[in-house]
C-alpha positions in Angstrom: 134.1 70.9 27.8 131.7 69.1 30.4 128.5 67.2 30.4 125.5 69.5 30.0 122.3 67.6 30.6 118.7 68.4 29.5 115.2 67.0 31.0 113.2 69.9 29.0 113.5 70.9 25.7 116.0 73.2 24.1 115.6 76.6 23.0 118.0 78.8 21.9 118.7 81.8 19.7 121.1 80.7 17.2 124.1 78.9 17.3 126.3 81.4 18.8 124.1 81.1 22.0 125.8 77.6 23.2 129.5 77.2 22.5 129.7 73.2 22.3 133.7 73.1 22.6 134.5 69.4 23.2 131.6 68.5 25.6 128.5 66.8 25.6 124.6 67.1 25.3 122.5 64.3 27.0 119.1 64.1 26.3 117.7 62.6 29.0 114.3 63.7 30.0 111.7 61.2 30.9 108.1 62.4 31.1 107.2 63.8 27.4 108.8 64.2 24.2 111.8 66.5 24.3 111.6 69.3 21.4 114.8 71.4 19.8 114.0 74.4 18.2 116.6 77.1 17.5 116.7 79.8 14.9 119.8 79.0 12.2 120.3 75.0 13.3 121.8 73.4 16.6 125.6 72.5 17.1 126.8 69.7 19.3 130.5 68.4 20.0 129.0 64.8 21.0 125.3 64.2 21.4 123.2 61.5 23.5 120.1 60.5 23.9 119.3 58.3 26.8 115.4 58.3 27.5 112.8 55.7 28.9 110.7 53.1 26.6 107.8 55.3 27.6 109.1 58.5 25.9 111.9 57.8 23.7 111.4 60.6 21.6 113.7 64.1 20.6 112.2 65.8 18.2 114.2 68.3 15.5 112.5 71.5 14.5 115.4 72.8 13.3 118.7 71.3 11.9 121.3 69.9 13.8 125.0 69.5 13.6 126.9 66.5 15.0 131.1 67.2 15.1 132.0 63.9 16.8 129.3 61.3 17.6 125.7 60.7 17.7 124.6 58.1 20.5 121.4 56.7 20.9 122.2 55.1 24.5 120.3 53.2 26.9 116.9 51.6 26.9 115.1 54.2 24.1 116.5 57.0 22.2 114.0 58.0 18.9 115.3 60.8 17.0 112.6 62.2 15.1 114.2 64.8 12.1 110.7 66.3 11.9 111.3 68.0 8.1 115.0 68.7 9.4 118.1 67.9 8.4 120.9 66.0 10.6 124.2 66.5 9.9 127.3 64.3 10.9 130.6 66.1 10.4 132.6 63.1 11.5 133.9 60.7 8.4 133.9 57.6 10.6 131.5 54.8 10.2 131.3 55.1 14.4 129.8 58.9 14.1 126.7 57.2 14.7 126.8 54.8 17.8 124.5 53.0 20.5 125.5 51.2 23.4 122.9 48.8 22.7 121.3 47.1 18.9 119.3 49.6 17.3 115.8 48.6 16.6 112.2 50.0 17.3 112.9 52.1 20.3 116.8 52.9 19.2 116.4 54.8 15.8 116.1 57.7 13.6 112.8 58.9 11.9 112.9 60.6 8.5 109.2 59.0 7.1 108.2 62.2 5.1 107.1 61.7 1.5 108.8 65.2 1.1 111.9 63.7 1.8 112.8 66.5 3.6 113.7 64.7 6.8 117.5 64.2 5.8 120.8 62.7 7.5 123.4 64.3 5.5 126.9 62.9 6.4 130.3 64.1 5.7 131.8 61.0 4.6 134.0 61.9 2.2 137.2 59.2 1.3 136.8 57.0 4.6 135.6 54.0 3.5 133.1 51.0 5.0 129.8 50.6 5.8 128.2 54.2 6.8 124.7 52.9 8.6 122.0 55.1 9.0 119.3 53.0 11.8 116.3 54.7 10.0 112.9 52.8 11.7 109.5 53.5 12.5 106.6 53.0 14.9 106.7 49.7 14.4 109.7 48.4 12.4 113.8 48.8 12.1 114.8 49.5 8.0 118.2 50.3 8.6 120.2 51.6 5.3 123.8 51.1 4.5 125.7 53.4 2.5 129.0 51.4 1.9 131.9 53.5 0.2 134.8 50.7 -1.7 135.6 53.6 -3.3 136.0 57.3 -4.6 135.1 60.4 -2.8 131.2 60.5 -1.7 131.9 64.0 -0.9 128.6 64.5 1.3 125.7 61.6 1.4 122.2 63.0 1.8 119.4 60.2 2.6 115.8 60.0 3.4 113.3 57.6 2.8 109.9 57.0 3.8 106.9 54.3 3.7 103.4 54.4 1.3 100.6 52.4 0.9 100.3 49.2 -1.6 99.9 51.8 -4.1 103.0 53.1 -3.5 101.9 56.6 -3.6 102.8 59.1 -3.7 105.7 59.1 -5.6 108.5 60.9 -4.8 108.5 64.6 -6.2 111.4 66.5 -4.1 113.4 67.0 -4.7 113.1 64.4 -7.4 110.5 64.3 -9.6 109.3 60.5 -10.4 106.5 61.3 -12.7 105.8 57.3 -13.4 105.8 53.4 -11.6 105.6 51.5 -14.9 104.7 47.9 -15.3 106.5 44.7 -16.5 104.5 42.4 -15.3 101.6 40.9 -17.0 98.8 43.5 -17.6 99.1 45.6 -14.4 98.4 49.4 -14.9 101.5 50.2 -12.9 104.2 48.1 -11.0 102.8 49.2 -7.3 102.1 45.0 -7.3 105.8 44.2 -7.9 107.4 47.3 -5.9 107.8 47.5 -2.0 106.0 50.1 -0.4 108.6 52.3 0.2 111.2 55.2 -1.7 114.3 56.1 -0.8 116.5 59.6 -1.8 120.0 59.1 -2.1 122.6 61.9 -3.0 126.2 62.5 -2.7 128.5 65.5 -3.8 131.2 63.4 -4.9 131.8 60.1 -7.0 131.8 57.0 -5.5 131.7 53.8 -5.5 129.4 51.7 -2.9 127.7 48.9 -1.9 123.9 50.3 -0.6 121.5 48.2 1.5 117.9 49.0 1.6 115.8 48.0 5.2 112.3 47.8 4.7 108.9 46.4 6.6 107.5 43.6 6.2 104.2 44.6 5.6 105.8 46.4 2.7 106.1 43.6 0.6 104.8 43.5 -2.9 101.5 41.7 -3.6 101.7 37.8 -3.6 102.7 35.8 -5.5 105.6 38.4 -5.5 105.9 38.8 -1.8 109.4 37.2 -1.7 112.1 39.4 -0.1 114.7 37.1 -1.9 113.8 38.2 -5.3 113.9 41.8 -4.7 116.8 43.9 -6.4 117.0 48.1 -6.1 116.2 50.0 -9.3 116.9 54.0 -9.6 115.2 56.6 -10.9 117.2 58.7 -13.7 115.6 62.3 -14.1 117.8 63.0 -17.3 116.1 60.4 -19.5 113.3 60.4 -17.2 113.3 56.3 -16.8 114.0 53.3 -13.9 117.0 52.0 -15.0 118.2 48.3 -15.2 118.0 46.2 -11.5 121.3 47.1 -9.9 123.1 44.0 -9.2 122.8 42.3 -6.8 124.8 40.9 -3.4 122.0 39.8 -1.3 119.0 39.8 0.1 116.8 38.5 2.7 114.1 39.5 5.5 114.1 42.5 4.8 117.0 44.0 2.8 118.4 44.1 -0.5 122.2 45.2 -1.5 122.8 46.6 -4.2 126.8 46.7 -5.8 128.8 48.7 -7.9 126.2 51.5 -7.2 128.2 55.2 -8.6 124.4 57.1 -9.6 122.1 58.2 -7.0 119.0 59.7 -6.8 115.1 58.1 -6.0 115.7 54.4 -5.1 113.0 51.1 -4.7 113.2 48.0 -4.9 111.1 45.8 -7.6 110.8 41.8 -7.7 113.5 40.3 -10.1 110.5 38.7 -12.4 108.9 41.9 -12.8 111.4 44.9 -12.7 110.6 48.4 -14.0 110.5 47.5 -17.7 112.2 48.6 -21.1 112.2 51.8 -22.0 111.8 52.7 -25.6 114.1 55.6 -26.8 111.9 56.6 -30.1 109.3 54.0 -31.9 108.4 54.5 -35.6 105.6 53.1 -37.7 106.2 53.5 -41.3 104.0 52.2 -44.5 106.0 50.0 -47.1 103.6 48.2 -49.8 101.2 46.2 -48.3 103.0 46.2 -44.7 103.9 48.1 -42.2 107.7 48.7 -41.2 108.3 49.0 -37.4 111.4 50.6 -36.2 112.4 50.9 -32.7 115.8 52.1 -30.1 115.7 50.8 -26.3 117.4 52.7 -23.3 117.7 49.2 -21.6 116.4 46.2 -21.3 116.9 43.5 -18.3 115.3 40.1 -18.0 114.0 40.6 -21.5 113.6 37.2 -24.4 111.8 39.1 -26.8 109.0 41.6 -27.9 105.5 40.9 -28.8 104.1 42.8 -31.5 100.5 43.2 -31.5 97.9 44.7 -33.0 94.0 45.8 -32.5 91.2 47.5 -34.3 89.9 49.3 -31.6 92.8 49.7 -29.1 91.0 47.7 -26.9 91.2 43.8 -28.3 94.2 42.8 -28.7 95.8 40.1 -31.5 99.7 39.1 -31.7 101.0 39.4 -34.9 104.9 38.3 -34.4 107.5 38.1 -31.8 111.3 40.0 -32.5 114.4 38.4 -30.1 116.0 40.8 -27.4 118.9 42.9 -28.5 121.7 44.6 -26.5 121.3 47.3 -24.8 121.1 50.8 -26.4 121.6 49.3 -30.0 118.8 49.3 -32.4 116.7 46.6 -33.1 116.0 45.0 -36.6 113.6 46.3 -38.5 110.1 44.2 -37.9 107.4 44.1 -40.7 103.4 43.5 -39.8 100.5 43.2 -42.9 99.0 46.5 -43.0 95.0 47.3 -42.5 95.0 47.2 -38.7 97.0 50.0 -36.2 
Protein backbone atom coordinates (compact mmCIF):
# COMPACT_ATOMS: atom_id res chain seq x y z
CA UNK A 1 0.00 0.00 0.00
CA UNK A 2 3.31 2.26 -0.21
CA UNK A 3 5.49 3.66 -2.86
CA UNK A 4 7.69 0.99 -4.50
CA UNK A 5 10.27 2.66 -6.66
CA UNK A 6 12.33 1.25 -9.54
CA UNK A 7 15.79 2.55 -11.26
CA UNK A 8 16.21 -0.95 -13.13
CA UNK A 9 14.01 -2.79 -15.01
CA UNK A 10 11.29 -5.13 -13.90
CA UNK A 11 11.18 -8.72 -13.91
CA UNK A 12 8.90 -10.91 -12.54
CA UNK A 13 7.30 -14.24 -12.79
CA UNK A 14 3.72 -13.60 -13.21
CA UNK A 15 1.41 -11.56 -11.67
CA UNK A 16 0.95 -13.28 -8.45
CA UNK A 17 4.66 -12.38 -7.77
CA UNK A 18 3.84 -8.54 -6.86
CA UNK A 19 0.60 -7.90 -4.92
CA UNK A 20 -0.07 -4.15 -6.06
CA UNK A 21 -2.93 -3.53 -3.23
CA UNK A 22 -3.45 0.30 -3.39
CA UNK A 23 0.20 1.49 -3.79
CA UNK A 24 2.29 2.80 -6.29
CA UNK A 25 5.01 1.92 -9.03
CA UNK A 26 7.45 4.86 -9.95
CA UNK A 27 9.48 4.46 -12.81
CA UNK A 28 12.17 6.47 -12.21
CA UNK A 29 15.46 5.37 -13.45
CA UNK A 30 17.79 7.70 -15.21
CA UNK A 31 20.65 6.19 -17.10
CA UNK A 32 19.08 3.77 -19.88
CA UNK A 33 15.73 2.68 -20.98
CA UNK A 34 13.84 0.81 -18.30
CA UNK A 35 12.38 -2.66 -19.63
CA UNK A 36 9.11 -4.76 -18.13
CA UNK A 37 9.04 -8.15 -18.90
CA UNK A 38 6.86 -10.65 -16.95
CA UNK A 39 5.44 -13.88 -17.99
CA UNK A 40 1.26 -13.50 -18.10
CA UNK A 41 1.20 -9.35 -18.08
CA UNK A 42 2.06 -6.73 -15.23
CA UNK A 43 -0.55 -5.35 -12.58
CA UNK A 44 -0.27 -1.96 -11.02
CA UNK A 45 -2.67 -0.07 -8.48
CA UNK A 46 -1.32 3.41 -9.79
CA UNK A 47 1.64 3.72 -12.03
CA UNK A 48 4.34 6.70 -12.79
CA UNK A 49 6.80 7.43 -14.75
CA UNK A 50 9.07 10.21 -13.83
CA UNK A 51 12.44 9.92 -15.97
CA UNK A 52 15.02 12.51 -17.39
CA UNK A 53 14.79 14.11 -21.14
CA UNK A 54 17.89 12.04 -21.72
CA UNK A 55 16.12 8.63 -21.16
CA UNK A 56 12.45 9.01 -21.07
CA UNK A 57 11.76 5.65 -22.11
CA UNK A 58 9.79 2.38 -20.32
CA UNK A 59 9.48 -0.11 -22.50
CA UNK A 60 6.52 -3.03 -22.40
CA UNK A 61 7.43 -6.56 -23.30
CA UNK A 62 4.62 -7.82 -21.90
CA UNK A 63 1.07 -6.36 -21.15
CA UNK A 64 0.19 -4.25 -18.44
CA UNK A 65 -2.68 -3.51 -16.31
CA UNK A 66 -3.49 -0.06 -14.90
CA UNK A 67 -6.48 -0.22 -11.87
CA UNK A 68 -6.40 3.52 -11.00
CA UNK A 69 -4.10 5.89 -12.89
CA UNK A 70 -1.43 6.08 -15.34
CA UNK A 71 0.95 9.26 -14.91
CA UNK A 72 3.42 10.37 -17.13
CA UNK A 73 5.12 12.92 -14.46
CA UNK A 74 7.84 15.25 -14.56
CA UNK A 75 10.21 16.37 -17.29
CA UNK A 76 9.96 12.90 -19.69
CA UNK A 77 7.97 9.88 -19.36
CA UNK A 78 7.78 7.77 -23.04
CA UNK A 79 5.84 4.71 -22.70
CA UNK A 80 6.73 2.51 -25.44
CA UNK A 81 3.88 -0.59 -25.70
CA UNK A 82 6.47 -2.46 -27.79
CA UNK A 83 3.74 -5.07 -29.61
CA UNK A 84 1.92 -5.02 -26.03
CA UNK A 85 -1.21 -4.15 -24.91
CA UNK A 86 -1.99 -1.43 -22.07
CA UNK A 87 -4.90 -1.72 -20.21
CA UNK A 88 -6.70 0.97 -18.10
CA UNK A 89 -9.35 -0.53 -15.73
CA UNK A 90 -10.44 2.86 -14.50
CA UNK A 91 -13.68 4.41 -16.57
CA UNK A 92 -12.53 8.00 -15.79
CA UNK A 93 -11.33 10.36 -18.41
CA UNK A 94 -8.39 11.21 -15.52
CA UNK A 95 -7.04 7.26 -15.70
CA UNK A 96 -4.54 8.80 -17.77
CA UNK A 97 -2.79 11.92 -16.28
CA UNK A 98 0.51 14.13 -16.36
CA UNK A 99 1.47 16.75 -14.21
CA UNK A 100 2.69 18.57 -17.01
CA UNK A 101 1.18 18.95 -21.20
CA UNK A 102 1.95 15.95 -22.95
CA UNK A 103 3.97 16.25 -26.06
CA UNK A 104 7.24 14.72 -27.48
CA UNK A 105 8.89 13.68 -24.36
CA UNK A 106 5.42 13.01 -22.35
CA UNK A 107 3.58 10.25 -24.50
CA UNK A 108 2.70 6.81 -25.43
CA UNK A 109 4.18 4.82 -28.42
CA UNK A 110 2.02 2.31 -30.30
CA UNK A 111 3.72 3.00 -34.17
CA UNK A 112 3.43 -0.73 -35.32
CA UNK A 113 1.83 -1.33 -38.68
CA UNK A 114 0.63 -4.58 -36.88
CA UNK A 115 -1.34 -2.60 -34.84
CA UNK A 116 -0.55 -4.75 -32.15
CA UNK A 117 0.77 -1.98 -29.82
CA UNK A 118 -2.83 -1.41 -28.14
CA UNK A 119 -4.34 0.91 -25.21
CA UNK A 120 -7.34 -0.88 -24.47
CA UNK A 121 -9.58 1.05 -21.90
CA UNK A 122 -12.46 0.05 -19.85
CA UNK A 123 -14.62 2.93 -20.52
CA UNK A 124 -17.75 1.62 -20.48
CA UNK A 125 -20.98 4.31 -19.76
CA UNK A 126 -18.74 7.27 -18.24
CA UNK A 127 -18.89 9.75 -20.65
CA UNK A 128 -16.34 12.75 -22.07
CA UNK A 129 -13.42 12.99 -23.82
CA UNK A 130 -11.13 9.59 -23.20
CA UNK A 131 -7.48 11.01 -24.58
CA UNK A 132 -4.96 8.68 -25.50
CA UNK A 133 -1.40 11.12 -25.87
CA UNK A 134 -0.16 8.71 -28.67
CA UNK A 135 3.29 10.57 -30.19
CA UNK A 136 6.48 9.84 -31.69
CA UNK A 137 10.13 10.58 -32.03
CA UNK A 138 9.34 13.61 -33.25
CA UNK A 139 5.73 14.62 -33.01
CA UNK A 140 2.53 14.62 -30.39
CA UNK A 141 -0.83 12.95 -32.46
CA UNK A 142 -2.91 12.78 -29.61
CA UNK A 143 -6.46 10.79 -30.26
CA UNK A 144 -9.73 11.47 -28.55
CA UNK A 145 -12.16 8.94 -28.05
CA UNK A 146 -15.27 11.03 -26.85
CA UNK A 147 -18.35 8.91 -25.60
CA UNK A 148 -21.99 11.34 -25.74
CA UNK A 149 -23.39 8.24 -25.49
CA UNK A 150 -24.16 4.40 -25.25
CA UNK A 151 -21.95 1.81 -23.64
CA UNK A 152 -18.38 1.60 -25.46
CA UNK A 153 -17.94 -1.42 -23.44
CA UNK A 154 -13.99 -1.65 -23.94
CA UNK A 155 -12.03 0.78 -26.55
CA UNK A 156 -9.08 -0.84 -28.24
CA UNK A 157 -6.78 1.80 -30.24
CA UNK A 158 -3.55 1.77 -32.17
CA UNK A 159 -2.32 3.67 -34.89
CA UNK A 160 0.74 4.06 -36.55
CA UNK A 161 2.69 6.37 -39.37
CA UNK A 162 3.66 5.17 -43.30
CA UNK A 163 5.32 6.73 -45.99
CA UNK A 164 3.58 8.98 -48.84
CA UNK A 165 2.47 5.85 -50.14
CA UNK A 166 0.70 5.05 -47.25
CA UNK A 167 1.84 1.56 -47.08
CA UNK A 168 1.30 -0.72 -45.89
CA UNK A 169 -2.04 -0.96 -45.35
CA UNK A 170 -3.44 -2.07 -42.36
CA UNK A 171 -3.94 -6.00 -42.38
CA UNK A 172 -4.52 -6.98 -38.49
CA UNK A 173 -6.39 -7.40 -37.38
CA UNK A 174 -8.22 -5.70 -40.19
CA UNK A 175 -7.78 -6.44 -43.50
CA UNK A 176 -7.80 -3.16 -45.92
CA UNK A 177 -7.12 -4.86 -49.19
CA UNK A 178 -7.45 -1.35 -51.22
CA UNK A 179 -6.72 2.91 -51.01
CA UNK A 180 -8.89 3.74 -54.00
CA UNK A 181 -8.81 7.00 -55.85
CA UNK A 182 -11.27 9.89 -56.41
CA UNK A 183 -9.29 12.22 -57.49
CA UNK A 184 -8.39 12.84 -61.07
CA UNK A 185 -6.48 9.94 -62.56
CA UNK A 186 -4.33 8.86 -59.56
CA UNK A 187 -3.70 5.01 -59.31
CA UNK A 188 -4.61 5.06 -55.66
CA UNK A 189 -5.58 7.98 -53.13
CA UNK A 190 -2.06 7.78 -51.18
CA UNK A 191 -1.92 11.65 -52.80
CA UNK A 192 -5.13 12.70 -50.98
CA UNK A 193 -4.77 10.49 -47.65
CA UNK A 194 -2.42 11.36 -44.57
CA UNK A 195 0.20 9.14 -43.95
CA UNK A 196 -1.11 7.49 -41.22
CA UNK A 197 -3.96 4.43 -40.00
CA UNK A 198 -5.58 4.17 -37.09
CA UNK A 199 -7.51 0.85 -35.40
CA UNK A 200 -10.42 1.57 -33.51
CA UNK A 201 -12.67 -1.06 -31.56
CA UNK A 202 -15.10 -1.12 -28.89
CA UNK A 203 -17.23 -4.02 -27.29
CA UNK A 204 -20.16 -2.03 -26.86
CA UNK A 205 -22.34 0.55 -28.85
CA UNK A 206 -21.64 3.91 -28.69
CA UNK A 207 -21.96 7.03 -29.64
CA UNK A 208 -18.74 9.52 -29.85
CA UNK A 209 -17.08 12.27 -31.09
CA UNK A 210 -13.27 10.80 -32.23
CA UNK A 211 -10.31 13.14 -32.97
CA UNK A 212 -7.47 12.05 -35.03
CA UNK A 213 -3.60 13.74 -34.16
CA UNK A 214 -1.43 13.43 -36.88
CA UNK A 215 2.29 14.85 -38.18
CA UNK A 216 2.73 17.35 -40.15
CA UNK A 217 4.95 15.78 -42.49
CA UNK A 218 2.00 13.51 -42.97
CA UNK A 219 0.11 15.63 -44.98
CA UNK A 220 -1.24 14.59 -48.35
CA UNK A 221 0.62 15.73 -51.51
CA UNK A 222 0.03 19.56 -52.37
CA UNK A 223 -2.12 21.00 -53.63
CA UNK A 224 -4.11 18.90 -51.05
CA UNK A 225 -1.81 19.52 -48.09
CA UNK A 226 -4.50 21.50 -46.17
CA UNK A 227 -5.22 20.11 -42.71
CA UNK A 228 -8.63 22.08 -42.90
CA UNK A 229 -10.06 20.01 -45.57
CA UNK A 230 -9.39 16.79 -44.08
CA UNK A 231 -12.42 14.56 -42.82
CA UNK A 232 -12.00 10.69 -41.26
CA UNK A 233 -13.27 7.88 -43.45
CA UNK A 234 -13.60 4.13 -42.14
CA UNK A 235 -12.89 1.02 -43.51
CA UNK A 236 -16.06 -1.48 -43.53
CA UNK A 237 -14.68 -5.19 -43.91
CA UNK A 238 -18.40 -6.55 -44.43
CA UNK A 239 -18.81 -4.84 -47.83
CA UNK A 240 -15.29 -4.54 -48.08
CA UNK A 241 -15.40 -0.51 -48.97
CA UNK A 242 -14.32 3.21 -47.24
CA UNK A 243 -17.43 4.55 -46.45
CA UNK A 244 -18.79 8.08 -46.81
CA UNK A 245 -16.47 11.13 -44.97
CA UNK A 246 -17.78 11.03 -41.38
CA UNK A 247 -18.95 14.43 -40.56
CA UNK A 248 -17.31 16.67 -39.55
CA UNK A 249 -16.72 19.18 -36.28
CA UNK A 250 -13.41 20.46 -36.94
CA UNK A 251 -10.23 20.57 -37.91
CA UNK A 252 -6.98 22.21 -37.91
CA UNK A 253 -2.98 21.73 -37.42
CA UNK A 254 -3.16 18.68 -37.13
CA UNK A 255 -6.47 17.03 -36.14
CA UNK A 256 -9.71 16.17 -37.56
CA UNK A 257 -13.11 15.30 -35.46
CA UNK A 258 -15.21 13.29 -36.54
CA UNK A 259 -19.20 13.21 -34.96
CA UNK A 260 -21.88 10.94 -34.65
CA UNK A 261 -19.18 8.09 -35.04
CA UNK A 262 -21.20 4.41 -33.73
CA UNK A 263 -18.89 1.92 -36.38
CA UNK A 264 -15.31 1.32 -35.80
CA UNK A 265 -12.73 -0.40 -37.22
CA UNK A 266 -9.44 0.93 -39.66
CA UNK A 267 -9.64 4.84 -39.71
CA UNK A 268 -7.80 7.79 -42.10
CA UNK A 269 -8.32 10.73 -42.96
CA UNK A 270 -8.74 11.85 -46.83
CA UNK A 271 -9.02 15.53 -48.23
CA UNK A 272 -12.75 16.61 -48.52
CA UNK A 273 -12.21 17.23 -52.52
CA UNK A 274 -10.99 13.88 -53.04
CA UNK A 275 -12.44 11.28 -50.43
CA UNK A 276 -12.30 7.53 -50.95
CA UNK A 277 -14.80 7.33 -53.86
CA UNK A 278 -18.21 5.56 -54.78
CA UNK A 279 -18.50 2.24 -54.51
CA UNK A 280 -20.43 0.38 -57.06
CA UNK A 281 -22.66 -2.48 -55.58
CA UNK A 282 -23.02 -4.53 -59.10
CA UNK A 283 -22.58 -2.88 -62.83
CA UNK A 284 -24.33 -4.49 -65.82
CA UNK A 285 -23.74 -4.03 -69.48
CA UNK A 286 -26.53 -5.36 -71.60
CA UNK A 287 -27.12 -5.17 -75.63
CA UNK A 288 -30.63 -3.54 -76.73
CA UNK A 289 -30.72 -2.88 -80.66
CA UNK A 290 -28.15 -0.82 -81.79
CA UNK A 291 -27.11 0.40 -78.05
CA UNK A 292 -25.93 -0.61 -75.21
CA UNK A 293 -28.07 -0.51 -71.85
CA UNK A 294 -25.98 0.25 -68.69
CA UNK A 295 -27.32 -0.57 -65.35
CA UNK A 296 -25.74 0.21 -62.18
CA UNK A 297 -26.42 0.15 -57.75
CA UNK A 298 -24.04 2.42 -55.54
CA UNK A 299 -23.16 1.63 -51.79
CA UNK A 300 -22.57 5.47 -51.43
CA UNK A 301 -21.72 8.24 -52.85
CA UNK A 302 -20.33 11.70 -51.16
CA UNK A 303 -19.33 14.89 -52.91
CA UNK A 304 -20.62 13.34 -56.13
CA UNK A 305 -22.59 15.71 -59.34
CA UNK A 306 -22.63 13.03 -61.63
CA UNK A 307 -21.03 10.05 -63.59
CA UNK A 308 -19.08 10.07 -66.71
CA UNK A 309 -19.60 7.42 -69.04
CA UNK A 310 -16.86 6.59 -71.25
CA UNK A 311 -15.75 4.42 -73.64
CA UNK A 312 -12.46 3.13 -75.54
CA UNK A 313 -11.37 0.69 -78.17
CA UNK A 314 -8.42 -0.37 -76.61
CA UNK A 315 -8.89 0.19 -72.83
CA UNK A 316 -6.29 2.54 -73.04
CA UNK A 317 -7.78 5.93 -74.95
CA UNK A 318 -10.40 7.06 -73.62
CA UNK A 319 -13.71 9.03 -75.24
CA UNK A 320 -16.85 10.32 -73.09
CA UNK A 321 -19.94 9.40 -74.37
CA UNK A 322 -22.60 10.98 -71.80
CA UNK A 323 -22.81 12.14 -68.33
CA UNK A 324 -25.95 10.57 -65.79
CA UNK A 325 -26.86 13.12 -62.46
CA UNK A 326 -26.00 11.69 -58.88
CA UNK A 327 -28.65 9.67 -57.17
CA UNK A 328 -29.23 8.90 -53.47
CA UNK A 329 -27.51 6.78 -51.74
CA UNK A 330 -28.15 3.02 -52.08
CA UNK A 331 -30.96 3.53 -54.64
CA UNK A 332 -30.47 2.55 -58.16
CA UNK A 333 -29.64 4.72 -60.79
CA UNK A 334 -31.57 5.13 -64.16
CA UNK A 335 -30.94 3.14 -66.65
CA UNK A 336 -28.19 4.95 -69.17
CA UNK A 337 -28.00 4.00 -72.99
CA UNK A 338 -24.50 4.30 -75.15
CA UNK A 339 -24.43 3.45 -79.30
CA UNK A 340 -23.00 0.08 -79.39
CA UNK A 341 -19.62 -0.89 -81.47
CA UNK A 342 -17.09 0.16 -78.83
CA UNK A 343 -16.69 -1.59 -75.03
Amino acid sequence: NFQVTVYGNWTNYGTIGFNQRTGLVLFSGTTSTQVINTTGGEDFFNWRIAKTAAQPMVQMNSDVRVAQVLNLNTTAAILDLNGNMLTLLNASVGAIASNSTFGTTRHIRSERTDNASRVRWAIGTTTGAHLVPFGTATAYIPFTFDLLSGDAGSVTMATYGTPPDNMPLPVTPTLVTALPSGYGLLPDNAEATVDRFWQIDVTGTPNTLLTFGYMASELPSAPLADPLSLRAQRYNSTVPFWEDQLESVGAGSYFATANNVSAFGPFTLTHVLSPLPVELLRFDAMADNSLVRLDWIIASELNNDHYEILRSRDGMAYESVTTVPEANRNSRIAPSTVPRGLA
